[in-house]
C-alpha positions in Angstrom: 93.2 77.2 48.3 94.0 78.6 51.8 97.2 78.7 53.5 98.0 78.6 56.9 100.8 81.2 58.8 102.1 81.0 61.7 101.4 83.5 64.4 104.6 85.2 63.8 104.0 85.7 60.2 100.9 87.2 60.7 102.0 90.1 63.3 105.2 90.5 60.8 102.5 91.2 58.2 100.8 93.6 60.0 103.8 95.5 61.4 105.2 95.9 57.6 101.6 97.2 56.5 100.7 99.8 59.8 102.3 103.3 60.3 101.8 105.9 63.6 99.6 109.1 63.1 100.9 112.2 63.1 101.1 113.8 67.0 98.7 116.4 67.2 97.2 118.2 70.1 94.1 117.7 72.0 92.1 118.9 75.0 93.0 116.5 77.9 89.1 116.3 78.3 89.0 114.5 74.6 92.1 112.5 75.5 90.8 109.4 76.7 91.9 106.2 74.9 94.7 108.2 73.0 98.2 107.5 73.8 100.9 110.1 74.7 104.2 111.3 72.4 106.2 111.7 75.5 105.7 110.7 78.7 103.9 112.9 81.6 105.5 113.4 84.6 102.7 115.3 87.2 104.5 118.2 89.0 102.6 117.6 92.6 102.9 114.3 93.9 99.3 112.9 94.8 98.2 112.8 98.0 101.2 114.5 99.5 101.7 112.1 101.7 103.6 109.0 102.2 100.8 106.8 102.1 100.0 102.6 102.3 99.9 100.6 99.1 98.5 97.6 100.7 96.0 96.2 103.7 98.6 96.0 106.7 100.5 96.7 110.0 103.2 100.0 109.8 106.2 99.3 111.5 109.6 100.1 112.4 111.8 97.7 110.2 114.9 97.4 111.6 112.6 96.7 115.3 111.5 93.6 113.6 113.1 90.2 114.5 111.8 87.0 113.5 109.0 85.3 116.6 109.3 89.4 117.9 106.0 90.4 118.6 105.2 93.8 117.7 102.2 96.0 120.0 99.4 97.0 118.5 98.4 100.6 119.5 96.4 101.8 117.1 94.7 102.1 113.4 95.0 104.2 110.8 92.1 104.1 107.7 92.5 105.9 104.5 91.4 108.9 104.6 91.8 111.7 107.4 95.5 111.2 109.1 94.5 110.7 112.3 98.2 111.7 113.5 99.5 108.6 114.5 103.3 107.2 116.0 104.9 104.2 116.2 108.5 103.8 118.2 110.2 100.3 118.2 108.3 97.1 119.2 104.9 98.8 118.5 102.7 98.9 114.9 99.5 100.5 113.8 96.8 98.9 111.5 96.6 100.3 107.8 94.8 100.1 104.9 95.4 100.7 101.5 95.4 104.4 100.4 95.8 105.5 104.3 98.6 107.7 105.4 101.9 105.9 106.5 101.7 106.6 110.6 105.0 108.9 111.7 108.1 106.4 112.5 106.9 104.1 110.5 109.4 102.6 107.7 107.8 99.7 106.1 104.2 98.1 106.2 104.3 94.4 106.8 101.5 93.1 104.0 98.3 91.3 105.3 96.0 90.5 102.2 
């Protein structure tokens, strides 16, 4: 005869019968699809620069007004910072990963 559980009764089943392994210490380079005891903070932020998390146009926030038009004077792709500044009323292009273009306090989200 077979009997049918619930979903719930199952993972309760399972939860009473596992246990963790002991921690134990490995090569970062045999890591991989292990989890961590406590958490890993790095101690150099990566790149070291504020940079875009999203396809976009960098601007000055508080310069923005709803119908304002911003100018567009420039682009900025990932990768080399190409030294770029924005002052109120203007934006630059960016994409995802590039550096955030000096003056610039927000990215306004094109995807």
């Amino acid at each position: 005869m077979q009997f049918v559980i619930t979903e719930e009764q199952a993972l309760a089943r399972i939860i009473e019968k596992i246990r963790p392994l002991p921690a134990r210490r490995v090569p970062l380079i045999h890591a991989r699809e292990k989890f961590a005891r406590t958490d890993v903070a790095a101690k150099v932020a990566l790149p070291r620069f504020d940079n875009s998390a999203m396809d976009g146009y960098a601007v000055i926030a508080s310069a923005c007004a709803n119908g304002k038009q911003q100018r567009l004077i420039g682009e900025q792709p990932a990768g080399a910072d190409r030294g770029l500044r924005i002052g109120p009323g203007e934006t630059i292009r960016v994409f995802t990963g590039a550096p955030i273009p000096a003056g610039a306090d927000a990215v306004v989200m094109q995807e």
